[in-house]
C-alpha positions, 0 to 999 in steps of 0.5 A, spaced: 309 869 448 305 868 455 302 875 452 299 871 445 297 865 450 293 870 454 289 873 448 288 866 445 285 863 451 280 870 451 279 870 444 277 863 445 271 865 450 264 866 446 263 872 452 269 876 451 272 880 446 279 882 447 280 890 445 287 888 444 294 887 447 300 891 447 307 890 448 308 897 453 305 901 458 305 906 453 301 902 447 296 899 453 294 906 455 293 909 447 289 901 446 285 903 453 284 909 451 281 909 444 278 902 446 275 903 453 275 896 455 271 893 461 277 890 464 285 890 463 289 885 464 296 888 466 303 885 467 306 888 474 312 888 470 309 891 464 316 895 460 314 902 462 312 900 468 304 896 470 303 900 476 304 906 471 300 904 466 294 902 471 294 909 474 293 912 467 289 907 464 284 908 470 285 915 469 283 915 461 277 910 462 273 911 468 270 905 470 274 899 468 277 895 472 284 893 471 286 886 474 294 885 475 297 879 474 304 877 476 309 872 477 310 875 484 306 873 489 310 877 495 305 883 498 311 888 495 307 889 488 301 888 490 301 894 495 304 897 489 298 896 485 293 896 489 295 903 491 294 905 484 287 902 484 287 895 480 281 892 482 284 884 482 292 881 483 293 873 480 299 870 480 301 867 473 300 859 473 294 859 476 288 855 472 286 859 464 278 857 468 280 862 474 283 868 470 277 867 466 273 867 472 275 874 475 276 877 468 268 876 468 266 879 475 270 885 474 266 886 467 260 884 471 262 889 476 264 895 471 257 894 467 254 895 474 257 900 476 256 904 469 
Protein backbone atom coordinates (compact mmCIF):
# COMPACT_ATOMS: atom_id res chain seq x y z
CA UNK A 1 0.00 0.00 0.00
CA UNK A 2 2.54 2.60 0.91
CA UNK A 3 4.61 1.43 -2.23
CA UNK A 4 1.24 2.52 -4.37
CA UNK A 5 1.02 5.51 -2.45
CA UNK A 6 4.45 6.61 -3.02
CA UNK A 7 4.22 6.16 -6.74
CA UNK A 8 1.28 8.09 -6.90
CA UNK A 9 2.56 10.92 -4.80
CA UNK A 10 5.66 11.15 -7.64
CA UNK A 11 3.79 10.44 -10.53
CA UNK A 12 1.79 13.42 -9.36
CA UNK A 13 4.86 15.88 -9.81
CA UNK A 14 5.12 17.18 -13.53
CA UNK A 15 9.48 17.14 -12.79
CA UNK A 16 9.63 13.38 -11.98
CA UNK A 17 9.21 10.38 -13.98
CA UNK A 18 8.88 7.21 -11.74
CA UNK A 19 11.10 4.55 -13.73
CA UNK A 20 9.17 1.91 -11.69
CA UNK A 21 8.18 0.05 -8.36
CA UNK A 22 9.04 -3.17 -7.31
CA UNK A 23 8.09 -5.55 -4.90
CA UNK A 24 11.81 -7.10 -3.95
CA UNK A 25 15.29 -6.44 -3.81
CA UNK A 26 15.78 -8.63 -6.83
CA UNK A 27 12.85 -7.02 -9.03
CA UNK A 28 14.16 -3.22 -7.80
CA UNK A 29 17.71 -4.43 -9.18
CA UNK A 30 16.70 -5.50 -12.75
CA UNK A 31 14.06 -2.10 -12.60
CA UNK A 32 17.36 -0.28 -11.68
CA UNK A 33 19.33 -1.94 -13.83
CA UNK A 34 17.32 -1.73 -17.28
CA UNK A 35 16.08 1.82 -16.44
CA UNK A 36 19.10 3.65 -14.84
CA UNK A 37 17.32 5.95 -12.63
CA UNK A 38 18.77 9.31 -11.19
CA UNK A 39 17.23 8.29 -7.78
CA UNK A 40 15.92 5.15 -6.08
CA UNK A 41 13.81 5.15 -3.16
CA UNK A 42 14.44 2.13 -1.22
CA UNK A 43 12.64 0.30 1.91
CA UNK A 44 15.38 -0.59 4.68
CA UNK A 45 13.39 -3.56 5.12
CA UNK A 46 12.98 -4.25 1.41
CA UNK A 47 12.06 -8.34 1.20
CA UNK A 48 15.31 -9.63 -0.08
CA UNK A 49 17.11 -7.13 1.77
CA UNK A 50 17.37 -2.58 1.37
CA UNK A 51 20.95 -2.78 2.19
CA UNK A 52 21.27 -5.39 -0.40
CA UNK A 53 19.64 -3.87 -2.91
CA UNK A 54 21.30 -0.41 -2.42
CA UNK A 55 24.78 -1.92 -2.79
CA UNK A 56 23.72 -3.66 -6.38
CA UNK A 57 21.68 -1.09 -7.74
CA UNK A 58 24.98 1.35 -6.90
CA UNK A 59 26.79 -1.21 -8.41
CA UNK A 60 24.69 -1.67 -11.69
CA UNK A 61 23.93 2.20 -12.15
CA UNK A 62 26.87 4.49 -11.31
CA UNK A 63 25.87 7.43 -10.39
CA UNK A 64 22.31 7.17 -8.82
CA UNK A 65 21.75 8.04 -5.91
CA UNK A 66 19.60 5.73 -3.53
CA UNK A 67 17.68 7.74 -0.63
CA UNK A 68 16.45 4.75 2.10
CA UNK A 69 13.39 5.36 3.66
CA UNK A 70 12.15 3.84 6.69
CA UNK A 71 9.90 3.15 9.69
CA UNK A 72 13.17 3.31 11.84
CA UNK A 73 14.57 6.19 12.75
CA UNK A 74 17.41 4.08 15.38
CA UNK A 75 21.17 4.90 14.20
CA UNK A 76 21.17 0.53 13.51
CA UNK A 77 19.88 0.91 10.03
CA UNK A 78 21.17 3.85 9.01
CA UNK A 79 24.97 2.94 9.77
CA UNK A 80 23.77 -0.45 7.85
CA UNK A 81 22.76 1.95 4.79
CA UNK A 82 25.13 4.43 4.88
CA UNK A 83 27.55 1.64 4.72
CA UNK A 84 26.58 0.60 1.50
CA UNK A 85 26.49 4.10 0.08
CA UNK A 86 22.90 5.37 0.08
CA UNK A 87 22.95 9.10 -0.61
CA UNK A 88 20.04 10.18 2.02
CA UNK A 89 17.83 8.23 5.18
CA UNK A 90 14.04 9.60 5.91
CA UNK A 91 11.89 7.88 8.24
CA UNK A 92 8.49 7.11 6.93
CA UNK A 93 5.65 9.78 8.31
CA UNK A 94 7.52 12.52 7.18
CA UNK A 95 5.59 15.38 5.09
CA UNK A 96 5.05 14.04 0.89
CA UNK A 97 6.65 17.95 0.40
CA UNK A 98 9.92 16.78 1.89
CA UNK A 99 10.32 13.31 0.41
CA UNK A 100 9.76 15.27 -2.84
CA UNK A 101 12.32 17.54 -1.83
CA UNK A 102 15.22 15.40 -1.22
CA UNK A 103 14.14 13.18 -3.86
CA UNK A 104 14.97 16.34 -6.26
CA UNK A 105 18.44 17.45 -4.62
CA UNK A 106 19.63 14.01 -5.14
CA UNK A 107 18.48 14.02 -8.76
CA UNK A 108 19.99 17.52 -9.19
CA UNK A 109 23.01 16.01 -7.32
CA UNK A 110 23.55 12.88 -9.72
CA UNK A 111 22.89 15.47 -13.09
CA UNK A 112 25.86 17.40 -11.53
CA UNK A 113 27.88 14.72 -11.00
CA UNK A 114 27.33 13.00 -14.57
Amino acid sequence: MLRTALADVIEAQPDLVLAGSAADADEAIRLATVRRPHVVVLDVRFPGGGPYAAEQILRAVPGARVLAFSAYGDQGPRTEMAAVGVAGYLVKGIANAQLLAEIRALGAEALRAA
